[in-house]
N, CA, C and O atoms as a GROMACS GRO file, in nm:
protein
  400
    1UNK      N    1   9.261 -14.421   0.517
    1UNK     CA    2   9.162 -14.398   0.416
    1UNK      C    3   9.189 -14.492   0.299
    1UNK      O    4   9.306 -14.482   0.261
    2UNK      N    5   9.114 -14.584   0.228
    2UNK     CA    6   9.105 -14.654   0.173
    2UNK      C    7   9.108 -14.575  -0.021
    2UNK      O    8   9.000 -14.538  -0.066
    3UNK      N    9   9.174 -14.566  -0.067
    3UNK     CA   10   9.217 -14.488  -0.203
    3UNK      C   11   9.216 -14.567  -0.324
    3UNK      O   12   9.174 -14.535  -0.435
    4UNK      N   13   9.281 -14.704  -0.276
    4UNK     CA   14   9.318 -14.812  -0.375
    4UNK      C   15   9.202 -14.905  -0.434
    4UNK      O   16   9.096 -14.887  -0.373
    5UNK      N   17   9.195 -14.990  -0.526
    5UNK     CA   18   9.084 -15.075  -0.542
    5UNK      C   19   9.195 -15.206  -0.559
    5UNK      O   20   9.315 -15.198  -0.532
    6UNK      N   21   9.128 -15.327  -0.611
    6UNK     CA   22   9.200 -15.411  -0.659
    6UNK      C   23   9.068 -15.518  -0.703
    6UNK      O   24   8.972 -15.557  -0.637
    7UNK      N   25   9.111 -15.544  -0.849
    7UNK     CA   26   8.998 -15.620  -0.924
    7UNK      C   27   9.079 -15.786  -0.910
    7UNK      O   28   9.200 -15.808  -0.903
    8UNK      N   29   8.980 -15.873  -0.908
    8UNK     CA   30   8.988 -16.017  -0.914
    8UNK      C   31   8.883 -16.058  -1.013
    8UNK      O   32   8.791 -15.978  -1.031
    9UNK      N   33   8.885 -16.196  -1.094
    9UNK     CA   34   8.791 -16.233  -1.165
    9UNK      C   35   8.793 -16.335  -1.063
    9UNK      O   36   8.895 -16.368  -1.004
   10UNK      N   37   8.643 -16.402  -1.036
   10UNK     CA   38   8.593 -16.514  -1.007
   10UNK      C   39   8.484 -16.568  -1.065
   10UNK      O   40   8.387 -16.500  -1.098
   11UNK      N   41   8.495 -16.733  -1.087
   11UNK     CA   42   8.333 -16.788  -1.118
   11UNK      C   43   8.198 -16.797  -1.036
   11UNK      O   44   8.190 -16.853  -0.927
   12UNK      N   45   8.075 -16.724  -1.116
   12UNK     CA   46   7.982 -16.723  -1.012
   12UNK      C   47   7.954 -16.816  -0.885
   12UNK      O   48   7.880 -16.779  -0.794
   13UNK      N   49   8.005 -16.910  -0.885
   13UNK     CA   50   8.007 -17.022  -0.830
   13UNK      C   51   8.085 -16.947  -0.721
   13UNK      O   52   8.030 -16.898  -0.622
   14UNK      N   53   8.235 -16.943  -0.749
   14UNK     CA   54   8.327 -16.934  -0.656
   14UNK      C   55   8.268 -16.775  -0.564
   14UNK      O   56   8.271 -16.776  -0.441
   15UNK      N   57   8.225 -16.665  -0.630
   15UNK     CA   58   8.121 -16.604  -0.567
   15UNK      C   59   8.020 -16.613  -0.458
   15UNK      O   60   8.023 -16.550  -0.352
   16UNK      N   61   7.935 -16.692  -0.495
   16UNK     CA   62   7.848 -16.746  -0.420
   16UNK      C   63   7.911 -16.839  -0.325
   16UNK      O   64   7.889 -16.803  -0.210
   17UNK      N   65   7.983 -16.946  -0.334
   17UNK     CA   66   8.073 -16.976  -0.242
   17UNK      C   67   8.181 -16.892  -0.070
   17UNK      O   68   8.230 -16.937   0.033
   18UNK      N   69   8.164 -16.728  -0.150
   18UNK     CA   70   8.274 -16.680  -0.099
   18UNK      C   71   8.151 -16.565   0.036
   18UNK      O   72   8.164 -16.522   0.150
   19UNK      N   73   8.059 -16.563  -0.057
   19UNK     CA   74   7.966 -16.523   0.033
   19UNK      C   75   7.900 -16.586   0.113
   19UNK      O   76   7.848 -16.519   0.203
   20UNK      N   77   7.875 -16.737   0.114
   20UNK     CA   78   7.837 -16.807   0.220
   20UNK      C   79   7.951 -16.830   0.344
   20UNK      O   80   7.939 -16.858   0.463
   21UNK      N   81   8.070 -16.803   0.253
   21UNK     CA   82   8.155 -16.843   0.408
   21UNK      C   83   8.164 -16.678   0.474
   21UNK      O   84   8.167 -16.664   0.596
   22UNK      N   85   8.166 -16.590   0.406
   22UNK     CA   86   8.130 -16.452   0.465
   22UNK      C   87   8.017 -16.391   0.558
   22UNK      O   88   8.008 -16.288   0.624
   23UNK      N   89   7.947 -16.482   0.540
   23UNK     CA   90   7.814 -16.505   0.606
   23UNK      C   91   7.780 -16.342   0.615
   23UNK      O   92   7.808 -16.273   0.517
   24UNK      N   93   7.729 -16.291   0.712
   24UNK     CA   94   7.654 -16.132   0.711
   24UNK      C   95   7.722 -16.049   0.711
   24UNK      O   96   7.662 -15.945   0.739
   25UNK      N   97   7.848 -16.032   0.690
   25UNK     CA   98   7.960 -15.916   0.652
   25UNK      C   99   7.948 -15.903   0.526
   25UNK      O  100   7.884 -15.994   0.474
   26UNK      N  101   8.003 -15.793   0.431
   26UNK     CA  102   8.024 -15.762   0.369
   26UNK      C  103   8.136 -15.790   0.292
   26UNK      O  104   8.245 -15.753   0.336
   27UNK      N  105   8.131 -15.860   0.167
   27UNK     CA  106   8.224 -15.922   0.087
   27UNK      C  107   8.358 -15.905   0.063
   27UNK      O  108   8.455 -15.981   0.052
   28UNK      N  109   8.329 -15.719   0.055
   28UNK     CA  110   8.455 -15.678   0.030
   28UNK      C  111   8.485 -15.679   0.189
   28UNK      O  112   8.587 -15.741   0.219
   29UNK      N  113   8.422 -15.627   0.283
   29UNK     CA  114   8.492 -15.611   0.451
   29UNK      C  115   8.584 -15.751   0.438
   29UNK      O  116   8.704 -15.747   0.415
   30UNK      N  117   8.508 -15.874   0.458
   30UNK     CA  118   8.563 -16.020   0.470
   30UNK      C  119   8.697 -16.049   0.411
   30UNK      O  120   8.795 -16.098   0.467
   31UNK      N  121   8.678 -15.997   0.252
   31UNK     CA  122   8.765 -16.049   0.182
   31UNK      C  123   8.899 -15.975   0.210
   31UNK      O  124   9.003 -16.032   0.176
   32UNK      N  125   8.905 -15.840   0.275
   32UNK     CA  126   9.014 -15.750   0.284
   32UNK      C  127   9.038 -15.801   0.406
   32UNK      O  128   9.161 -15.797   0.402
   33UNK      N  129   9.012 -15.848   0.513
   33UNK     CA  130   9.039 -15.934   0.645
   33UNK      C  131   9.097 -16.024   0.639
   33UNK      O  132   9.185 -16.044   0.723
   34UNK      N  133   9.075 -16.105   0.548
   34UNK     CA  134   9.106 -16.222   0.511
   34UNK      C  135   9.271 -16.219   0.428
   34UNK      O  136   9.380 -16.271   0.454
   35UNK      N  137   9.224 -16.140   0.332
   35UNK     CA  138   9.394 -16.102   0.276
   35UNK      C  139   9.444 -16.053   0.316
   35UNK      O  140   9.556 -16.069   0.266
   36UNK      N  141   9.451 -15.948   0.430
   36UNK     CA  142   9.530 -15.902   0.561
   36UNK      C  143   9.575 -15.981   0.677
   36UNK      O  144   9.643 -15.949   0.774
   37UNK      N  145   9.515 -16.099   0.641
   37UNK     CA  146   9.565 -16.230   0.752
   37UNK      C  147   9.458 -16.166   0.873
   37UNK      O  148   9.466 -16.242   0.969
   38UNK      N  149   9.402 -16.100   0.890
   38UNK     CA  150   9.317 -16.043   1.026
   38UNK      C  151   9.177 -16.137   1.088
   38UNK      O  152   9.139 -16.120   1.204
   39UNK      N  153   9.132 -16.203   1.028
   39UNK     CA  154   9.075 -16.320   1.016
   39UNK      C  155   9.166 -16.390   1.063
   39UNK      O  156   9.184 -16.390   1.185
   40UNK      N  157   9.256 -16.476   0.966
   40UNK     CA  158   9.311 -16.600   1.011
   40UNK      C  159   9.391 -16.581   1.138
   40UNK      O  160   9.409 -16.688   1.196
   41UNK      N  161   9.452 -16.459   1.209
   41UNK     CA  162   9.478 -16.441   1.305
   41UNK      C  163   9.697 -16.432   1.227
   41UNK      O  164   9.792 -16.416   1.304
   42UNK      N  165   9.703 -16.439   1.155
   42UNK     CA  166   9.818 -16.380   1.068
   42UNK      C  167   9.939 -16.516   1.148
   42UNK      O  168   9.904 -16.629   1.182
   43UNK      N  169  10.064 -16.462   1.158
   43UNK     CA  170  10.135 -16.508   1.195
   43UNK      C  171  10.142 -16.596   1.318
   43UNK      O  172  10.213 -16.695   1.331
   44UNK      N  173  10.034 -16.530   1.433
   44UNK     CA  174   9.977 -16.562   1.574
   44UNK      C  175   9.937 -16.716   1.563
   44UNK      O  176   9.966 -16.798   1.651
   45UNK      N  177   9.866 -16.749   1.445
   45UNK     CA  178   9.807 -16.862   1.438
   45UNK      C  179   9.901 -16.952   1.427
   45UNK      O  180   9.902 -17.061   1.484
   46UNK      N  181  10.008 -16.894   1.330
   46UNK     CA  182  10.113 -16.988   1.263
   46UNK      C  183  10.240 -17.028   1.366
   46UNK      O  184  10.332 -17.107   1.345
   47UNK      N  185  10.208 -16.944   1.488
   47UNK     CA  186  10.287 -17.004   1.597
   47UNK      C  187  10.223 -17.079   1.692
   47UNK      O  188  10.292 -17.161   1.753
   48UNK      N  189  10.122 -17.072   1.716
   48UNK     CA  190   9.999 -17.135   1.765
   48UNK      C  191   9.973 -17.317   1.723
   48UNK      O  192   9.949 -17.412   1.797
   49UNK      N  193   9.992 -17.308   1.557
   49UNK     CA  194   9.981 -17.415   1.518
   49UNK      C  195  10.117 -17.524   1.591
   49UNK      O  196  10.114 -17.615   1.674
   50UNK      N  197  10.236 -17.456   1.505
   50UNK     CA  198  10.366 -17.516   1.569
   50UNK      C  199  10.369 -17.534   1.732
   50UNK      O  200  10.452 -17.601   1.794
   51UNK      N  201  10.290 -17.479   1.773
   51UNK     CA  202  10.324 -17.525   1.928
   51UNK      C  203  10.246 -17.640   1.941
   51UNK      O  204  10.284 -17.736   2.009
   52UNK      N  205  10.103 -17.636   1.860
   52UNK     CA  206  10.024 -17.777   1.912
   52UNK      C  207  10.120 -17.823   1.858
   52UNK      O  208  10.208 -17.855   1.939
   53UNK      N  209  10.148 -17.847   1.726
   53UNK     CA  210  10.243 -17.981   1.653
   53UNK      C  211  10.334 -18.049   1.740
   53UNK      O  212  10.330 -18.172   1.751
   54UNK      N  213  10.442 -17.955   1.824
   54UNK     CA  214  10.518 -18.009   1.918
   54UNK      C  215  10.466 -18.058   2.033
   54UNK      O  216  10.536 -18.119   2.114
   55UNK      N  217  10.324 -18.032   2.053
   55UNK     CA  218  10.295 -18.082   2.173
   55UNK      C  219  10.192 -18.203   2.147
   55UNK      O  220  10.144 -18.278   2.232
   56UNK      N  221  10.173 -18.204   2.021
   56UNK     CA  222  10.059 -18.386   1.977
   56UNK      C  223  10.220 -18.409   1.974
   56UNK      O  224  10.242 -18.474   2.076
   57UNK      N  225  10.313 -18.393   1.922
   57UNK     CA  226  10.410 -18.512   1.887
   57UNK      C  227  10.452 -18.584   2.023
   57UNK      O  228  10.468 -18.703   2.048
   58UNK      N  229  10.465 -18.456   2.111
   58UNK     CA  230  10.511 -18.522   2.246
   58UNK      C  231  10.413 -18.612   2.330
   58UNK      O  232  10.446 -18.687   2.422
   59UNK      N  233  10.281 -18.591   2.277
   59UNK     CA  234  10.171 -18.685   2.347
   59UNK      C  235  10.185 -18.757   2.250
   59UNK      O  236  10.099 -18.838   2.283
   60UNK      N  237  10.227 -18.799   2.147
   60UNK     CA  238  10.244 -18.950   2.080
   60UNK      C  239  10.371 -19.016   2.111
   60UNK      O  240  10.378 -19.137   2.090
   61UNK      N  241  10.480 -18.949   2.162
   61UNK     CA  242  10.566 -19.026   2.200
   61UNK      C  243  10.568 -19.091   2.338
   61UNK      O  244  10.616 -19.202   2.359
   62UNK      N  245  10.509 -19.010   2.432
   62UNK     CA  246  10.469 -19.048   2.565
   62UNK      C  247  10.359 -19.169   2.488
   62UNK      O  248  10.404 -19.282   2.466
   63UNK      N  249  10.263 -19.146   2.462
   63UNK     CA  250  10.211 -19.280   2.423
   63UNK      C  251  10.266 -19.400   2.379
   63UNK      O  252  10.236 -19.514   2.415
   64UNK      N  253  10.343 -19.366   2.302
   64UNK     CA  254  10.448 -19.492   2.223
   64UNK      C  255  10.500 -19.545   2.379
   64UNK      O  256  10.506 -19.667   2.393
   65UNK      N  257  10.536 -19.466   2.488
   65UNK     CA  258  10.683 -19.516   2.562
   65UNK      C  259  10.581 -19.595   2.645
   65UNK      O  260  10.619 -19.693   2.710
   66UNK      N  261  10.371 -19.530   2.645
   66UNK     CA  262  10.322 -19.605   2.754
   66UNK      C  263  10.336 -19.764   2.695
   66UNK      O  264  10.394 -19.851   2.760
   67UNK      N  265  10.269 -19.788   2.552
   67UNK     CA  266  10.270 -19.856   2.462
   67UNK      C  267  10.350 -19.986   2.512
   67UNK      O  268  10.325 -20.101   2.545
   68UNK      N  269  10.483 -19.885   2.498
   68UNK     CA  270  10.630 -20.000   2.572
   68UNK      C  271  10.635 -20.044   2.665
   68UNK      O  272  10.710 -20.142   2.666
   69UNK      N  273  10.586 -20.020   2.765
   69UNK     CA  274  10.623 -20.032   2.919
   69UNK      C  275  10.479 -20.126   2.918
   69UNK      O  276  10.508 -20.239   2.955
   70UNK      N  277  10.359 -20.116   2.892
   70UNK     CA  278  10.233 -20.216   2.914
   70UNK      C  279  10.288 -20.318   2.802
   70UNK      O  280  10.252 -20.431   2.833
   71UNK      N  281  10.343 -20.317   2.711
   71UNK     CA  282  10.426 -20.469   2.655
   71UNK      C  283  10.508 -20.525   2.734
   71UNK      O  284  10.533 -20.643   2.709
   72UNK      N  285  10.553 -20.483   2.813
   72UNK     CA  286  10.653 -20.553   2.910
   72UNK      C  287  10.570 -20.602   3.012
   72UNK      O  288  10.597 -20.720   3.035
   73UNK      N  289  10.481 -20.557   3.079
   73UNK     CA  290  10.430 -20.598   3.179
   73UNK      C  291  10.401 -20.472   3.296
   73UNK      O  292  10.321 -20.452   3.387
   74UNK      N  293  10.490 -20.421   3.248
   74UNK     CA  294  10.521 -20.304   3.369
   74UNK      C  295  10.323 -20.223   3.359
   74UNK      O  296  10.229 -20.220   3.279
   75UNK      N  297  10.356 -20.171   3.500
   75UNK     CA  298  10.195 -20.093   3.540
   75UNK      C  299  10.256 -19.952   3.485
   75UNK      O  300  10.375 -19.921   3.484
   76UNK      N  301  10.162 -19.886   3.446
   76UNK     CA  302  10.128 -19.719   3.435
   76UNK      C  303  10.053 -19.654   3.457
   76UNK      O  304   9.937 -19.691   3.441
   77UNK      N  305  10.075 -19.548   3.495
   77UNK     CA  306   9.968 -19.467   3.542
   77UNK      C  307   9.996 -19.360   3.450
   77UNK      O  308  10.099 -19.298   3.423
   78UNK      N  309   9.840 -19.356   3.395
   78UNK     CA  310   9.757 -19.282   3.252
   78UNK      C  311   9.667 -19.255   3.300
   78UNK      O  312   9.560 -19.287   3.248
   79UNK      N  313   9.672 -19.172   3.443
   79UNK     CA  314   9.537 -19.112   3.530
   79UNK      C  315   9.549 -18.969   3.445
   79UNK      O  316   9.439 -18.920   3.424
   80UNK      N  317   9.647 -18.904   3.400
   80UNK     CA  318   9.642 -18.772   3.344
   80UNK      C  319   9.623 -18.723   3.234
   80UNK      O  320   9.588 -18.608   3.211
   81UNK      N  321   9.658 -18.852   3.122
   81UNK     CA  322   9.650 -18.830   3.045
   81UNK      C  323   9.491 -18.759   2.932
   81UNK      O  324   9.488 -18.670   2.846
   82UNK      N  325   9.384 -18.848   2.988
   82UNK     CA  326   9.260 -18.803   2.927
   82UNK      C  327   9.234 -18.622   2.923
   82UNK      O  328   9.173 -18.555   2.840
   83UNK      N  329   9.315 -18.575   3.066
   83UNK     CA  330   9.292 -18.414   3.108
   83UNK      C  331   9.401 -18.370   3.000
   83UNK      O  332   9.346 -18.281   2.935
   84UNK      N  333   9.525 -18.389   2.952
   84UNK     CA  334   9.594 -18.359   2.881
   84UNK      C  335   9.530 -18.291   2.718
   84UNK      O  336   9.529 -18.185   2.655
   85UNK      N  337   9.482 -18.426   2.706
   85UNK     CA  338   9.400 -18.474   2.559
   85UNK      C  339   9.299 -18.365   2.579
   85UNK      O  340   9.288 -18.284   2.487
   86UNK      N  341   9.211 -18.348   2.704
   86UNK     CA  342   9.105 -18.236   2.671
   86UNK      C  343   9.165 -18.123   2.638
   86UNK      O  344   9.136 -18.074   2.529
   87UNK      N  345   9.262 -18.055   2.722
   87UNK     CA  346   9.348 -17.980   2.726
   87UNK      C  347   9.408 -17.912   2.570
   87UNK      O  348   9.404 -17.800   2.519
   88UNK      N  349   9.461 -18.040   2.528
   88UNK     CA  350   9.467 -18.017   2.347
   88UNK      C  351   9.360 -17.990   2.271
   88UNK      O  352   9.346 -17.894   2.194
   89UNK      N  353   9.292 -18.068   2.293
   89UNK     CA  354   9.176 -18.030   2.196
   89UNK      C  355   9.131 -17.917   2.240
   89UNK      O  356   9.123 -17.839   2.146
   90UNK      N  357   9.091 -17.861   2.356
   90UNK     CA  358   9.069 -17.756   2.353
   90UNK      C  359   9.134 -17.636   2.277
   90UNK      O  360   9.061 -17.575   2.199
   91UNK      N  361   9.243 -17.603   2.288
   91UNK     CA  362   9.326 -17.498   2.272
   91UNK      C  363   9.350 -17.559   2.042
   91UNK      O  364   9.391 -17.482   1.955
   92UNK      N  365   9.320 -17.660   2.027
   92UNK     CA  366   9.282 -17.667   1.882
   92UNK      C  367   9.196 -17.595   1.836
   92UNK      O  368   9.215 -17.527   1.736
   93UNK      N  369   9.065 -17.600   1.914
   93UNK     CA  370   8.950 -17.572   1.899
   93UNK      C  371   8.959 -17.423   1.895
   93UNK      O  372   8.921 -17.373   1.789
   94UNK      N  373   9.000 -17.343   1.986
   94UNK     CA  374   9.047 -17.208   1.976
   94UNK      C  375   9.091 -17.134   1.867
   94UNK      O  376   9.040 -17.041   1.803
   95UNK      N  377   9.237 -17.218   1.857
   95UNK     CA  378   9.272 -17.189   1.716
   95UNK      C  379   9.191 -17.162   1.596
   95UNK      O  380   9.174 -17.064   1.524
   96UNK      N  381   9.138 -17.305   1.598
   96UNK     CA  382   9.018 -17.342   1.423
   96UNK      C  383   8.938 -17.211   1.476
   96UNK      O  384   8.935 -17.125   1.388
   97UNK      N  385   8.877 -17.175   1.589
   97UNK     CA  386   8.787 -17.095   1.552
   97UNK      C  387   8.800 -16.981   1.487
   97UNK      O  388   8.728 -16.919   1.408
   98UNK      N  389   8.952 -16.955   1.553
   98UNK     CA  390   9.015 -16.787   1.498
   98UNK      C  391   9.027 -16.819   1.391
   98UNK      O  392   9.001 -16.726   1.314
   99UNK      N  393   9.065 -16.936   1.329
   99UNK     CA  394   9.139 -16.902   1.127
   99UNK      C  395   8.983 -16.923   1.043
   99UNK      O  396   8.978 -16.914   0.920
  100UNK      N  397   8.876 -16.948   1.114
  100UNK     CA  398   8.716 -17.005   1.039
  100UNK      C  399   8.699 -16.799   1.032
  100UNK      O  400   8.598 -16.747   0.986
   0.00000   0.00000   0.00000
């Protein structure tokens, strides 16, 4: 049961702002979601993020090493890589949607 209140000042601006990204919910519903992390998906996201991070870094270093090896001369095979890349972006895309 909800007992408590809690006042904020904002500029009409930042108002109107806060309701367009709220879109047809209710200001206060949104805004208590939002400061509950329940929206952004809380901590979930924040491990979510760190896993892409480690995994673009590792597709930039595999890139760097293809990088190296086609300076030399040497052949590679980068048949997998494009499915990888969808692969990422996808599961980005997931993410952004949960923290929007």
């Amino acid at each position: 049961m909800k007992t408590e209140t809690l006042h904020i000042r904002i500029s009409p601006e930042e108002q109107e702002r806060l309701k367009r990204i709220a879109g047809p919910r209710r200001l206060s519903v949104w805004c208590r979601r939002v400061l509950l992390n329940d929206l952004a998906g809380g901590a979930s996201i924040a491990e979510e993020l760190l896993a892409l991070r480690r995994e673009l870094s590792a597709i930039g270093n595999n890139l760097n090493q293809i990088a190296r090896r086609l300076n030399t001369g040497e052949q590679v095979d980068i048949a997998g890589l494009p499915a990888d890349i969808d692969t990422l972006k996808a599961r980005i895309n997931r993410v952004l949607r949960r923290a929007r």
